[in-house]
C-alpha positions in Angstrom: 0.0 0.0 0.0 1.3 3.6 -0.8 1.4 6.1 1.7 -0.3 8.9 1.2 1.4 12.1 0.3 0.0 14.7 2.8 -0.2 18.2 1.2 1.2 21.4 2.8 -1.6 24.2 2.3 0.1 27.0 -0.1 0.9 30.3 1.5 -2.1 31.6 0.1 -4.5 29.1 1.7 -2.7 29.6 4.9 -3.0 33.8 4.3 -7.2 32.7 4.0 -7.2 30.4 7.2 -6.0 33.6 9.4 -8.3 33.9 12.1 -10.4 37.0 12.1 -8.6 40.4 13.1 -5.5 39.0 11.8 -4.2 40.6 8.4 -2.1 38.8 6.2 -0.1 39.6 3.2 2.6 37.4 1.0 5.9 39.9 0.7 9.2 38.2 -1.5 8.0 34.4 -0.8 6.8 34.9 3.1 3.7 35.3 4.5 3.4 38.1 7.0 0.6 38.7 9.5 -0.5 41.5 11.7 -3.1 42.7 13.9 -6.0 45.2 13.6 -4.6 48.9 13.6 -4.8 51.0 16.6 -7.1 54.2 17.0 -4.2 56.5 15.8 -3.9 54.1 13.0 -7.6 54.0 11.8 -7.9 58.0 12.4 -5.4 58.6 10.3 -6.5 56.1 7.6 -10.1 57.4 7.8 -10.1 60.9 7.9 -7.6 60.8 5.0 -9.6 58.7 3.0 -12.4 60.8 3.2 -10.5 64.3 2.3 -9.2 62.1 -0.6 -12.5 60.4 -1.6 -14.0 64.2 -1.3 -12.3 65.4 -4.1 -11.1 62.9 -6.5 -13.4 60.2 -5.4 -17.0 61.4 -5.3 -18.1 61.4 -9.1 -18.6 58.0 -10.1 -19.3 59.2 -13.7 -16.3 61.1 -14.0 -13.6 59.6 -16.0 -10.7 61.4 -14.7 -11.2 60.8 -11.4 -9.9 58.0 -9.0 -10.9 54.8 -7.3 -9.8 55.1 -4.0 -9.8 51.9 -1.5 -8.9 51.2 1.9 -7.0 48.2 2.0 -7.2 46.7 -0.9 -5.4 43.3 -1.4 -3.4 43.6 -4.2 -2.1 40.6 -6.5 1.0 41.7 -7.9 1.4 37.9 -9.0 -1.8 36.1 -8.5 -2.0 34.7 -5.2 1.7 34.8 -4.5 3.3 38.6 -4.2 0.2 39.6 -2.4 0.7 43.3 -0.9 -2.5 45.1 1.4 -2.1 48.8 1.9 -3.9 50.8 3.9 -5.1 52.6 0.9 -4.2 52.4 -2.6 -5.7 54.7 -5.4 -6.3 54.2 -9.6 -6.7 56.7 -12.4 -10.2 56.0 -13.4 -9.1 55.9 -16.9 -6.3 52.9 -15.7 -9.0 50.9 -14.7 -12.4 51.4 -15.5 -13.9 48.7 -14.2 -13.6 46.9 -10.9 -12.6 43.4 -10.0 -15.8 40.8 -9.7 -13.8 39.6 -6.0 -11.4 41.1 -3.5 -8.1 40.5 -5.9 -7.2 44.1 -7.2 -4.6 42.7 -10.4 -4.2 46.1 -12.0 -1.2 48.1 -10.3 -2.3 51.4 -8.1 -1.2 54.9 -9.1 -0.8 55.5 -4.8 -0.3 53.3 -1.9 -0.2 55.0 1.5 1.4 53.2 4.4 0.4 54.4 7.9 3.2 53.1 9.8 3.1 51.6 13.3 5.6 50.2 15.4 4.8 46.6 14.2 4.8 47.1 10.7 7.0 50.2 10.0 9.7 47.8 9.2 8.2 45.7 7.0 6.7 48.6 5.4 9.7 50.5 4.7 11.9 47.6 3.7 10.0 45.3 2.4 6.6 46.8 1.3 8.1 49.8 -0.5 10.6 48.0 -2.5 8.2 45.9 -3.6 5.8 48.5 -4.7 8.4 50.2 -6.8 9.6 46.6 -8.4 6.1 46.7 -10.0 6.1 50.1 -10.8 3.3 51.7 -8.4 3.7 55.8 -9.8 3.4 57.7 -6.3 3.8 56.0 -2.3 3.1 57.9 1.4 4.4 57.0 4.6 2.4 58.5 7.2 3.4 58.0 10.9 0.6 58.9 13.3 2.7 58.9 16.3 5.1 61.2 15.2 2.5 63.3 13.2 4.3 62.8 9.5 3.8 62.5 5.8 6.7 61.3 3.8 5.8 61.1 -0.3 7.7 59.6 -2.8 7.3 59.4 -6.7 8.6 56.4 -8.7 11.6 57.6 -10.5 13.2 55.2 -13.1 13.0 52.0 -10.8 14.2 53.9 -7.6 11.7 56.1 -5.3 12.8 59.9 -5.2 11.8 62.0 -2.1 9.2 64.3 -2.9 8.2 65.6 0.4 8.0 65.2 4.1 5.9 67.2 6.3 4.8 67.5 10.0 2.5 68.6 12.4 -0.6 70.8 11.1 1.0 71.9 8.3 -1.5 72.7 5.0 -0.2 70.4 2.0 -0.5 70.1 -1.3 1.4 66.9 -2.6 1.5 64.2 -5.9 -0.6 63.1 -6.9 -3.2 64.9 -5.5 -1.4 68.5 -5.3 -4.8 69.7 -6.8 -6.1 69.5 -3.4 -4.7 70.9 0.0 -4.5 68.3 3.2 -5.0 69.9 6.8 -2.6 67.3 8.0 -3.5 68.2 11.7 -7.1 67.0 11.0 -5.8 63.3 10.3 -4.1 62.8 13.7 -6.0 62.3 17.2 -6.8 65.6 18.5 -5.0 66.9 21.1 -8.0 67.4 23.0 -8.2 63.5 23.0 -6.0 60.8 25.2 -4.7 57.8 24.3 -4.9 55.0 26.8 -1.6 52.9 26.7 -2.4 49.5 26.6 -0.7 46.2 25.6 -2.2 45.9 22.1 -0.5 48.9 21.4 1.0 48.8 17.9 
């Protein structure tokens, strides 16, 4: 009698089998997990999708206008470079049409990372290299905790430093320059603690 060959699960059924709150992504071969995002984390994410969303988001007839998607799971390679920013954004006119499921194929025009002390690592050098290996045009760093924007914009194969900003200063930066971002209105206010606890992340 032949034994029987028991199959490994693939790094993508394992990515799928993550319990719930648990994010996973597949960076360079290796699957990656992480938690749900802290309050700063989700403030940040929220109030700039909506700024974004208000402006270059909000026509859904308009051609020239963007999709913009909080994290969307991207398939770089189908089911095997598989990348989730916190947001990621497309020209309209790049794609046109929308993906039946949850695998986004078509490479973003923007990816913004909101960085947290489990994941800024992997976000900086792991996440962005990758991003610029498949040619994403434009990527943000922000870092809620120490109230910053860093921008970069894809310049032949290498990311150039476009910008960094702090604090509540009033920013206009590619490629949405068309519009001006109140960065003090992403962060927690100051009127507003934060209760340490040991989920923080």
């Amino acid at each position: 009698m032949s034994a029987r060959v028991q199959l490994q699960p693939t790094l993508y059924e394992q990515l799928e089998s993550l319990p719930e709150g648990v994010t996973g992504e597949i960076l360079n071969g290796q699957l990656y997990t992480h938690p749900r995002p802290v309050s700063r984390h989700i403030r940040a994410a929220t109030r700039l999708d909506r700024i974004l969303g208000r402006y270059f988001d909000e026509d859904d007839e308009d051609p020239s206008g963007w999709w913009i998607f909080p994290e969307p799971e991207l398939h770089f390679i189908h089911n095997t470079e598989v990348d989730v920013p916190d947001l990621a954004g497309w020209q309209r006119e790049r794609m046109p049409d929308w993906p039946e499921g949850h695998r986004f194929t078509v490479v973003p025009d923007w990816v913004c990372e909101i960085l947290s002390k489990s994941t800024a690592k992997t976000d900086r050098e792991v996440k962005m290299p990758i991003y610029a290996h498949f040619g994403v045009a434009y990527a943000w760093l922000i870092d809620p905790r120490a109230r910053t924007l860093e921008a970069y914009a894809l310049d032949a194969g290498a990311w150039r430093d476009i910008g960094r900003f702090a604090g509540a200063e009033r920013v206009s930066v590619a490629p949405f320059e068309t519009v001006t971002i109140d960065l003090g209105k992403i962060w927690v206010p100051k009127s507003v603690g934060v209760r340490r606890g040991n989920d923080e992340s």
